[in-house]
DRENLO-289965 format. One record per residue (C-alpha): y, z negated, x; residue in three letters; residue number from 0. Coordinates in pm, whole numbers, plus 50000, padded with zeros to 5 digits. Last residue first. Layout:
! DRENLO-289965
c2,c3,c1,rest,nr
Y,Z,X,ala,NUM
...
! end
This chain:
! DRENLO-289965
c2,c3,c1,rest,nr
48166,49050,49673,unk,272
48160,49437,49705,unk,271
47889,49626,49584,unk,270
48126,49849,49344,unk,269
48412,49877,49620,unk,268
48149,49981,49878,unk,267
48001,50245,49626,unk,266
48343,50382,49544,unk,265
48434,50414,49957,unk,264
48136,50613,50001,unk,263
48212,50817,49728,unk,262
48544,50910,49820,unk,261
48451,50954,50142,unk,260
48177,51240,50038,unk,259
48479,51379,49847,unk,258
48709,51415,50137,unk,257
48428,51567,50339,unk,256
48355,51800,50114,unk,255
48695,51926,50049,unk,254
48933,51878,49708,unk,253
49130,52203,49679,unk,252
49373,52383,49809,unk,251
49157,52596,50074,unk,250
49291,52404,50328,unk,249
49614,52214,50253,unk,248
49803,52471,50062,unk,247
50175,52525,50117,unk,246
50399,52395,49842,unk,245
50584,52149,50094,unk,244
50218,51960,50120,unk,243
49950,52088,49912,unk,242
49609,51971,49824,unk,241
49603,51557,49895,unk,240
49261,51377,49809,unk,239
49322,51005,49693,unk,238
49093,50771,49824,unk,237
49156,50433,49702,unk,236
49504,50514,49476,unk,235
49578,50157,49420,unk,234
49520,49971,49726,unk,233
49591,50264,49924,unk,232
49489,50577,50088,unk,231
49594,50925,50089,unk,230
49418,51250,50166,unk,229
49419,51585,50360,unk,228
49180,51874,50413,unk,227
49135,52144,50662,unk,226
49375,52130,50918,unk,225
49609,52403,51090,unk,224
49905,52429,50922,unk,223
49912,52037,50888,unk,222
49961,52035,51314,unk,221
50323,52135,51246,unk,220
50404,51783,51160,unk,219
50269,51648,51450,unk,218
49981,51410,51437,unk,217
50030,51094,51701,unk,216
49672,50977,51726,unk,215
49346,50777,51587,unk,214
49072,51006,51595,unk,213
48744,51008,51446,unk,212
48410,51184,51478,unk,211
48257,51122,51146,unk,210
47963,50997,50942,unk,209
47874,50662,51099,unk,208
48263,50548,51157,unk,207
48399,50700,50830,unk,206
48298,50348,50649,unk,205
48486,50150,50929,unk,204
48799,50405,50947,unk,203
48794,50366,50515,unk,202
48813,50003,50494,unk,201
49091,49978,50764,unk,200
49267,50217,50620,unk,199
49244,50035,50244,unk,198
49382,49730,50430,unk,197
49631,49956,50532,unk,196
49797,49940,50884,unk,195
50189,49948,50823,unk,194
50301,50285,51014,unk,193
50521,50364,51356,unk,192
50169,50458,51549,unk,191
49786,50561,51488,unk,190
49881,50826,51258,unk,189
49511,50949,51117,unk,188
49269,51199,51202,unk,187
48861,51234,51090,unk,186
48678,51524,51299,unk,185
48431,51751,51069,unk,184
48663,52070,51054,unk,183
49001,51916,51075,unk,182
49030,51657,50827,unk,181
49338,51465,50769,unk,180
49442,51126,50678,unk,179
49784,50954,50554,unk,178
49813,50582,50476,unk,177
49963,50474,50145,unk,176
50287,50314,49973,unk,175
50597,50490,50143,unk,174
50381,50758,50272,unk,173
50282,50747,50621,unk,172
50345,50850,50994,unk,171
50381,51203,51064,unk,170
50420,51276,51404,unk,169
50647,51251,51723,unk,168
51012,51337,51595,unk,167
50926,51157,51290,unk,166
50736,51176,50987,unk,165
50688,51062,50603,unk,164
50472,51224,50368,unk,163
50656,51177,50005,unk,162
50448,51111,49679,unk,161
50297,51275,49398,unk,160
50577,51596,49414,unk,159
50639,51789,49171,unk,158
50906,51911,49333,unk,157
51154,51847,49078,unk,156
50988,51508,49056,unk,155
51021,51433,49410,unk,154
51365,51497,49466,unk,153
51428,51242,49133,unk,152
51248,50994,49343,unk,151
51436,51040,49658,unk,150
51645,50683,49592,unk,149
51346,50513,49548,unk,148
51147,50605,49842,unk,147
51469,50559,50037,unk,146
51540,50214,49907,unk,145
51179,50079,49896,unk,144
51306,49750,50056,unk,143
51116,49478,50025,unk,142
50918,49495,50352,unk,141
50538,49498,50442,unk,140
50640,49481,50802,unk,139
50425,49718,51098,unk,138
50705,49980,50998,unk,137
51015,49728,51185,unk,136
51229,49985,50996,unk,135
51109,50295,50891,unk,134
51106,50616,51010,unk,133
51224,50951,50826,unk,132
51191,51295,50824,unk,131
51047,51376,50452,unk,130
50763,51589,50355,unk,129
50684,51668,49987,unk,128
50361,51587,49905,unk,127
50121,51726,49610,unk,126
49770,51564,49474,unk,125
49410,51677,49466,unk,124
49221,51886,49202,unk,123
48918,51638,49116,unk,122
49105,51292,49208,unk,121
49476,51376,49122,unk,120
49357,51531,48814,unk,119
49240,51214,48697,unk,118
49558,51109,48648,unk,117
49664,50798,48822,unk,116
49597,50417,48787,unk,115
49879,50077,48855,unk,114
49654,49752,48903,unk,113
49818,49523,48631,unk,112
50020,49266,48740,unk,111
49951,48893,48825,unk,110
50246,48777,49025,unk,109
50274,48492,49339,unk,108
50634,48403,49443,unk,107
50684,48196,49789,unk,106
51074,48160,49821,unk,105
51150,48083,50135,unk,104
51346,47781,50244,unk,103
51656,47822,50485,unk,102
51816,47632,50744,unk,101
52175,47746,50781,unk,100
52228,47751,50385,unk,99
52450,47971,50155,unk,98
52204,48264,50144,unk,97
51951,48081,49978,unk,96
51606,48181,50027,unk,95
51463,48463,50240,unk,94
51169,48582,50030,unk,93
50830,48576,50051,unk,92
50657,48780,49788,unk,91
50285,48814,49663,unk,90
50172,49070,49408,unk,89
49829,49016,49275,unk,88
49663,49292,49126,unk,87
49431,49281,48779,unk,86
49251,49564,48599,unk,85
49260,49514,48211,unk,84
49455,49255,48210,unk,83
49479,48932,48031,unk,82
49646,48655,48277,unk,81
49488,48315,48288,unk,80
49203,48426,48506,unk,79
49355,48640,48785,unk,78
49630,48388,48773,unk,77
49414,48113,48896,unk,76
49256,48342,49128,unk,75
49605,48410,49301,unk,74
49651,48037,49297,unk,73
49282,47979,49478,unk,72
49385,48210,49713,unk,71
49741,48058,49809,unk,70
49597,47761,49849,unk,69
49283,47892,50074,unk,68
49510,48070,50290,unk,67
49793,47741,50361,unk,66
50134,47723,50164,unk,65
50423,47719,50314,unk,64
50497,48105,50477,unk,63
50725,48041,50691,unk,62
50993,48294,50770,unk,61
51123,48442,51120,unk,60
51101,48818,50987,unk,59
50871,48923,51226,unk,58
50653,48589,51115,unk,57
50705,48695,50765,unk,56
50542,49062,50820,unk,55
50258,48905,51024,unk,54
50186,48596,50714,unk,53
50193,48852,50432,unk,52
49906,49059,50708,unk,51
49687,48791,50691,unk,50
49753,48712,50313,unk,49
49626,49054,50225,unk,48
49342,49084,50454,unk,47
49156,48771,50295,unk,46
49230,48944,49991,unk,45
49013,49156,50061,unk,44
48900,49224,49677,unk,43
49008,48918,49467,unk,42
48686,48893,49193,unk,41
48729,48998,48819,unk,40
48531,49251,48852,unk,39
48758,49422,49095,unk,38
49089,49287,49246,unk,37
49389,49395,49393,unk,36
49609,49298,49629,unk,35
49994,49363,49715,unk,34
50189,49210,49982,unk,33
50540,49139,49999,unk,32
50876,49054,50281,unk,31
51176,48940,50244,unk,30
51572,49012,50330,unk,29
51716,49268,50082,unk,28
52074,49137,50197,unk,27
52167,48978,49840,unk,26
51876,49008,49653,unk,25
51571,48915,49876,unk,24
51888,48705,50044,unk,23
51879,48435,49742,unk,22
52205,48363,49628,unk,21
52145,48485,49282,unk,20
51838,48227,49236,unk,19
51478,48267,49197,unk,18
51264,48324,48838,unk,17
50962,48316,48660,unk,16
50986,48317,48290,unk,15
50885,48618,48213,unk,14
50547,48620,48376,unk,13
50468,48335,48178,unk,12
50463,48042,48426,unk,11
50268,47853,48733,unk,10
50489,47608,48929,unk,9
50460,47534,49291,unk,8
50772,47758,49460,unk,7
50692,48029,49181,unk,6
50349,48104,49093,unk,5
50320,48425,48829,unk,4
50131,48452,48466,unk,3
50037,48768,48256,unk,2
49968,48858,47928,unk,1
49896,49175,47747,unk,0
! end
């Protein structure tokens, strides 16, 4: 398959794109990305995308040069010239040249192909391992992935799908997806120290006319006690959660509730445009 990026004004194979050595997205892991996705061809929110691209670069003092509709029309661009099967847009702002006192941000734009999960995931639910940790400046779509990364080995000989992040108020996230929990028929999620997911967002308005929701600090120790648990993201949707540490979530399998908002969410993504 082929696939095309934007760099700084110029569209190119995939392969071809490049920045230089000095730049601070390699040398001090200084940048910031968003991720989108599209369906039937057509960007989905991606509206949402570049709003929060141009938060986490205003936190990090860069300027993002080109203006929405530019950078939308170049993301479509590469929608089209790019053969995949489902395409995502990745979009990076970096920090530029180390070497200079005012610098210029690298603006990249990439055409990748949506990444998908077992089914399994969606009919049996998925496993977390829990993690203490916080991030940095969490309301920033950052770079760095360096503890996700490094703890990827842990995961695997947990069997692990992802790790459930928390600190010494709640549980905040996963490194790429918002957490949310069922107890009985009332909807929780983190409310603090996380990025806000466009796929979050999505869901809390769908959830609105079928659930009581709450948006709050969630202890760790609260997990004993709820009923089901899932994940959201760009690329996982809705993606029911069964055990966390080994210890059943509920009955350990995909609840009603979870699966009536997987639905829901489906049909909105299929009548979307």
């Amino acid at each position: 398959m082929s696939a095309y990026c934007y760099v700084n004004g110029e569209i190119l194979p995939k392969d071809k794109g490049t920045v230089g050595i000095t730049d601070l997205a390699l040398q001090r892991g200084y940048g910031v990305f968003d991720f989108g996705r599209s369906y039937n061809g057509m960007l989905f929110h991606f509206a949402d995308n570049i709003a929060r691209l141009r938060q986490s670069a205003a936190e990090l003092h860069l300027d993002v040069p080109l203006g929405d509709q530019e950078i939308t029309a170049i993301a479509q661009q590469l929608i089209d010239l790019s053969d995949l099967t489902t395409p995502a847009i990745r979009l990076l702002l970096t920090g530029g040249c180390s070497s200079l006192d005012t610098r210029q941000p690298n603006l990249i734009m990439i055409a990748e192909e949506l990444p998908t999960y077992p089914e399994v995931y969606f009919s049996q639910g998925a496993a977390l391992m829990s993690i203490e940790y916080q991030r940095e400046l969490p309301q920033v779509k950052s770079i760095n992935y360096l503890n996700s990364i490094r703890l990827e080995q842990k995961k695997r000989q947990h069997n692990a799908l992802d790790l459930l992040y928390y600190n010494r108020q709640s549980i905040t996230e996963s490194p790429r997806s918002n957490f949310f929990a069922f107890c009985g028929d009332t909807l929780i999620t983190p409310a603090e120290d996380i990025l806000y997911g466009i796929t979050r967002k999505i869901v809390l308005q769908l959830a609105t006319a079928e659930f009581h929701i709450e948006e709050r600090d969630m202890p760790l120790e609260e997990l004993a006690s709820i009923d089901e648990a899932f994940l959201t993201s760009t690329s996982k949707n809705v993606l029911p959660v069964s055990t966390i540490d080994n210890k059943p979530i509920g009955t350990g399998s995909v609840g009603k509730n979870t699966q009536k908002l997987m639905a829901v969410f489906q049909e909105y993504l299929e009548n979307y445009s």
